[in-house]
N, C-alpha and C positions, 0 to 999 in steps of 0.2 A: 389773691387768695383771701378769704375769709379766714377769722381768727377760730380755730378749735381747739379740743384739747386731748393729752394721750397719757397712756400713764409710763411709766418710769420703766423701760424695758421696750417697750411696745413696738413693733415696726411697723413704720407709717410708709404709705405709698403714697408719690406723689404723683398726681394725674394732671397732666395738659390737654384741652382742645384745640390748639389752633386753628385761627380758621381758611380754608382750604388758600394754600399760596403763600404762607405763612408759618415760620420756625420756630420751636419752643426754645428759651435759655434758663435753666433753671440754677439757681445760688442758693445755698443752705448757711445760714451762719446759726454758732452754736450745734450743729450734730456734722458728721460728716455722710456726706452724699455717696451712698453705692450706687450708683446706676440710675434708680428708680426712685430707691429707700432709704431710708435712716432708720437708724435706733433711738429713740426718744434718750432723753442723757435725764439729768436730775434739773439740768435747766432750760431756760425757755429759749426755742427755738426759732429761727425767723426764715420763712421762705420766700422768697421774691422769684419772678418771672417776666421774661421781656420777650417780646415776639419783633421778628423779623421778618422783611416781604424776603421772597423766594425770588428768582430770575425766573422768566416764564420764558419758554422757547418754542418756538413756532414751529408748526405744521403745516407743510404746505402740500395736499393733494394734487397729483398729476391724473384728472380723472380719465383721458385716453379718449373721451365723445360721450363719458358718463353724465349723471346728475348729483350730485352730493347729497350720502343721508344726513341730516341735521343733525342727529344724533352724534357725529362725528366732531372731538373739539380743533378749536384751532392752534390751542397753545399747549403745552403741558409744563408741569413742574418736575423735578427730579427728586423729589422726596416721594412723590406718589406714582409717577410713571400714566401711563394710561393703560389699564387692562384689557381693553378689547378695541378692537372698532367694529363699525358695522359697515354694512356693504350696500354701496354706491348701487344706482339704477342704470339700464340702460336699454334704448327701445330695440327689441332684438336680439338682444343677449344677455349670456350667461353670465354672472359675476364668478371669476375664480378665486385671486385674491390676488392683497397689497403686497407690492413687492418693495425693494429699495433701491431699485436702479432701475434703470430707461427700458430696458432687453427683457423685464420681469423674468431675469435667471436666479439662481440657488432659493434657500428658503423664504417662505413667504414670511410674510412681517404681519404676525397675529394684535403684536401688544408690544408697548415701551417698557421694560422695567424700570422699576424704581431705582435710582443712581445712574440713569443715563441724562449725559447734557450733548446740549448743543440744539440746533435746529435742526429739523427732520424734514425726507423727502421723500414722500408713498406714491406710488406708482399704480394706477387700477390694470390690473389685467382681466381682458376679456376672452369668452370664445362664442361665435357666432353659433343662430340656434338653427339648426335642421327640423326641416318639415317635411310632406311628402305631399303629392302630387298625381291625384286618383283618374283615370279617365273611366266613365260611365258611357255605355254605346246610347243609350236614352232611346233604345224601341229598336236599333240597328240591330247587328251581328258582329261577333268578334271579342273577344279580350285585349288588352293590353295592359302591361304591367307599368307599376306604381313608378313614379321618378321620386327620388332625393332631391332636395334641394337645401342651397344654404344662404341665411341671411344676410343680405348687401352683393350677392355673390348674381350674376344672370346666366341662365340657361336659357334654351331651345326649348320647346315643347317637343314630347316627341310627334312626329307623324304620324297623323291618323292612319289606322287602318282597318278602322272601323266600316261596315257597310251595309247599307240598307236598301232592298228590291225597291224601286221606282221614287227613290230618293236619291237629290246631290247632298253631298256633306258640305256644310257652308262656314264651320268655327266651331268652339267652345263654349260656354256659358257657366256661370257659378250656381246657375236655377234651371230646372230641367225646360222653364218655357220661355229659357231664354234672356231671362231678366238677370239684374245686376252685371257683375261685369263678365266681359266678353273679351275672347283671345282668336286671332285669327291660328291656321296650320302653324306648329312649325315657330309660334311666337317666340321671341326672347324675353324670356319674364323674371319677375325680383320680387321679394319680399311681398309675396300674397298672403302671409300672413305675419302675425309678430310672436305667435306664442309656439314655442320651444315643443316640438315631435306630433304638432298638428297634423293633418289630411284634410288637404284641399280637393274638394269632389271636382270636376270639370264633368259637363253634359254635354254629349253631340247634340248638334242644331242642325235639325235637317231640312231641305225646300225641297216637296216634291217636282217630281221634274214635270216639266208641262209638253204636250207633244199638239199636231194638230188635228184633224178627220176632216177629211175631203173626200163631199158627194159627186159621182160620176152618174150621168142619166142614162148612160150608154145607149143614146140613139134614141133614147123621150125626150120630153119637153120640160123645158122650164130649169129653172137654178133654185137652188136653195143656200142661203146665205150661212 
């Protein structure tokens, strides 16, 4: 502390910084110490101050197949607790929140308070994202309704039953001419996409059917090839 001065009566506050991880000890000689403050008396006063390291206690993330936000510390102190965390990544899902046990059951764990010790164990819980799954006849006949689908999860396509006069139906495509990726009938498919209540279009891919004509001279001459 630097030397100041008060007058006779005065109540002086006494302010600490510590810095972060670190305990304030405050002694007064010559007034007595309330809490914060003193009375300035007729004589001079002396205050000393001593800082102490804190125990820091670890945090250990159980992120479940997450990625860890940076933002997240690894240790805390119990003077200051940790007021929030932020929420881990993960390709495919939804983040719900940190729990304190393996089962992520009862309340979630937002924040440490201050005067909590010991070492910590958060737990990320996830929920996979649902998408949907469009089929387009692409020039055929027919409707067919949308499928659900869930991330890491495999389904069936359903069966075409789409159809088109002097066409065979030959798959699916993600481009109506065919391009990018392609699903045969009936496919078992996964994670078409990663973003949470997407619609995946699917196109019928049609080959016209080929047949052949064959000339009869009926009793003329000659062939024709």
């Amino acid at each position: 502390f630097a030397t100041t001065t008060a007058l006779q009566g005065q109540v002086v506050t006494v302010e600490t910084e510590p810095d972060y991880g670190y305990q304030a000890s405050v002694t007064v000689t010559g007034a007595t110490l309330n809490g914060d403050t003193f009375t300035m008396p007729a004589n001079n006063v002396t205050v000393n101050a001593s800082f102490t390291s804190l125990p820091a206690y670890n945090i250990q993330y159980v992120l479940n197949g997450g990625t860890q936000n940076p933002d997240n510390p690894a240790t805390y102190y119990s003077t200051t607790g940790v007021p929030s965390f932020a929420a881990p990544s993960r390709t495919g899902y939804q983040f719900e929140n940190w729990y304190g046990n393996s089962n992520c059951t009862g309340d979630p764990v937002t924040s440490i308070a201050p005067g909590t010790t010991g070492d910590q164990h958060l737990y990320a819980n996830w929920t996979a994202n649902t998408y949907f799954v469009a089929f387009n006849n692409n020039g055929g006949s027919g409707t067919m309704a949308a499928q659900t689908h869930t991330y890491d999860a495999s389904l069936a396509l359903t069966s075409n039953t789409f159809t088109r006069t002097g066409y065979t139906f030959t798959g699916w495509a993600t481009n109506p001419d065919g391009t990018g990726n392609t699903y045969t009938n009936g496919q078992s498919v996964q994670n078409l996409t990663t973003t949470n209540g997407a619609t995946i279009t699917l196109y019928a891919q049609w080959a016209p059917i080929t047949y052949t004509v064959s000339f009869n001279n009926n009793g003329g001459d000659g062939t024709i090839d």
